[in-house]
N, C-alpha and C positions, 0 to 999 in steps of 0.2 A: 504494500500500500504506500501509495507518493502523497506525501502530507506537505502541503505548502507551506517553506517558513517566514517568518516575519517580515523578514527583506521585502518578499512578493509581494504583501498588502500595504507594505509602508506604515509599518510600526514603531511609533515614537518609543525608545528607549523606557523600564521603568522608573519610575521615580525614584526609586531606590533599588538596590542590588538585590534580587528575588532569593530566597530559600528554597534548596530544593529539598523537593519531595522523599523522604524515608522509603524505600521500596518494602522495604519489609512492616511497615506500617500502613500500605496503601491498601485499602479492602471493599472500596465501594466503588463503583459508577454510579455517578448522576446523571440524567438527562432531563436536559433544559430546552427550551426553545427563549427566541430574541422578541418575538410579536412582532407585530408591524407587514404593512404589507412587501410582498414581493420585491425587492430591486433589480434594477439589472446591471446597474454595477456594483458589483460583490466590494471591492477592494475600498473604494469610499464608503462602504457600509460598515464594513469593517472597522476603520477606522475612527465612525462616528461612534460608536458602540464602545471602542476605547475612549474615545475623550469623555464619553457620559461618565463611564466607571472613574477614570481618574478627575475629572474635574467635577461634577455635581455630587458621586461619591463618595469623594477625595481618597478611593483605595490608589493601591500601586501601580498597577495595568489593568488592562485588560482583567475579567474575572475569571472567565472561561481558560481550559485547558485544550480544549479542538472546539471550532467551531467548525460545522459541516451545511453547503451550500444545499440549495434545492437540485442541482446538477450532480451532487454525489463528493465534491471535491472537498477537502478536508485541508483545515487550514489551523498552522498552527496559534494558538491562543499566546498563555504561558507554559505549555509546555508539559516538561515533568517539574516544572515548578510549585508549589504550594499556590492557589489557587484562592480566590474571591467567590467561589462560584454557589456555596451549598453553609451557611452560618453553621457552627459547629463542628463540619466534617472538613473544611480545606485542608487540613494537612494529612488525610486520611480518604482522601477520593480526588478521584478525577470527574472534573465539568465535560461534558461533552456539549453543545451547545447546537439546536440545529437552526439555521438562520433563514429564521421566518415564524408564520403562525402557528403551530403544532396543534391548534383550536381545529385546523384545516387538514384534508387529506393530504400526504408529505407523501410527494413523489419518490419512485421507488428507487432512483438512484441516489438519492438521501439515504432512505432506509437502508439500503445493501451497505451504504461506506459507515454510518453508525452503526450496523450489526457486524461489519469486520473491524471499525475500530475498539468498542468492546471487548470484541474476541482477542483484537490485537495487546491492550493491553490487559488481559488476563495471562497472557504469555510472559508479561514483564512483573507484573503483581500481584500475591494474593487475592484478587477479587474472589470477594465470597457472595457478592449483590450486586444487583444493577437496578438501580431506582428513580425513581420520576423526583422532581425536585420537592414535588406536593409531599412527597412521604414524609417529611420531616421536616417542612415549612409550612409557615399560613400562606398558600400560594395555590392560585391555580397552575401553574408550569409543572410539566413542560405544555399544557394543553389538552384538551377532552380526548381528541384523536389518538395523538403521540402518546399518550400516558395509556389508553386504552392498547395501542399497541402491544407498550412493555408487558400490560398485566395477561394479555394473548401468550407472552413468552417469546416478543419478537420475530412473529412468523413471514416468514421472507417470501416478498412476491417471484414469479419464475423470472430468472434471468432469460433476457432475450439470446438467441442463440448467433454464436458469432458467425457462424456460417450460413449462409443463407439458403433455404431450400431454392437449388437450380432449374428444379423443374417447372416453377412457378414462372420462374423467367424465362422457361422454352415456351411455355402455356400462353402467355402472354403476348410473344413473340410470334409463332403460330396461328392468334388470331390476325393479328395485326397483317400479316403475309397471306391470310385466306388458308392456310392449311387446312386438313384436316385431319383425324384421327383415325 
């Protein structure tokens, strides 16, 4: 999995030198969603999302640990850094963040890159849970949808297949020529 870093969205340095994350203490995923409608550019959205956190919140950066677009593409937050994203559990979970309304149907190339980044880091740490932010906030987040997902078990739509049936395209081609059968 190719996770976009910082450089790519144009992220302002944190305010202060970040802590990183204990791996042997990491046991949760959280899953967030941002609200707000759709954008279509990711990389200023991004960006405004950090200055919310650091200047109206006054945290350090960014809160989020990956933020994942509605395209699938996974973009790094803070990192394996200790995180703003979940009151009580920052130093003890990873935010996954998916960027957008999660009130709403969350297109499946979202879903696939947060069900492999989960997986990815339970490879790197203890997770023994993966939870909607509402578990253990007064919050609606990550959203009716998204949160209904998680408690589904994360069940993943078909991936499209990368090869394409050919016969479709003689089929097609066929008609277009007057053949027949």
């Amino acid at each position: 999995m190719h996770i976009r870093g910082r450089h790519e969205w144009g992220a302002e340095p944190p305010r202060k030198p970040l802590t990183r994350l204990d791996p042997d203490r990491v046991t949760d995923v959280f899953v967030h969603h941002t609200t707000g409608e759709q954008q279509t550019e990711i990389q200023p959205w991004l960006r405004s999302i950090q200055r919310f956190h650091q200047e109206s919140r006054g945290w350090n950066d960014i809160g989020y640990s990956y933020i994942v677009d509605r395209n699938g593409t996974v973009w790094e937050g803070r990192g394996r850094n200790v995180g703003a994203h979940t009151k009580g559990f920052n130093s003890t979970g990873i935010g996954i963040a998916y960027l957008g309304d999660g009130g709403e149907r969350v297109p499946d190339p979202a879903l696939r890159s947060i069900n492999l980044l989960i997986d990815l880091m339970a490879t790197r740490y203890p997770i023994r849970i993966v939870r909607g932010h509402r578990n253990v906030g007064r919050t609606a987040c990550p959203g009716e949808w998204l949160y209904g997902w998680l408690l589904e078990g994360r069940p993943m739509p078909e991936a499209p297949s990368p090869v394409p049936d050919v016969r479709d395209g003689w089929r097609r081609l066929g008609r277009l020529r007057g053949w027949r059968r």
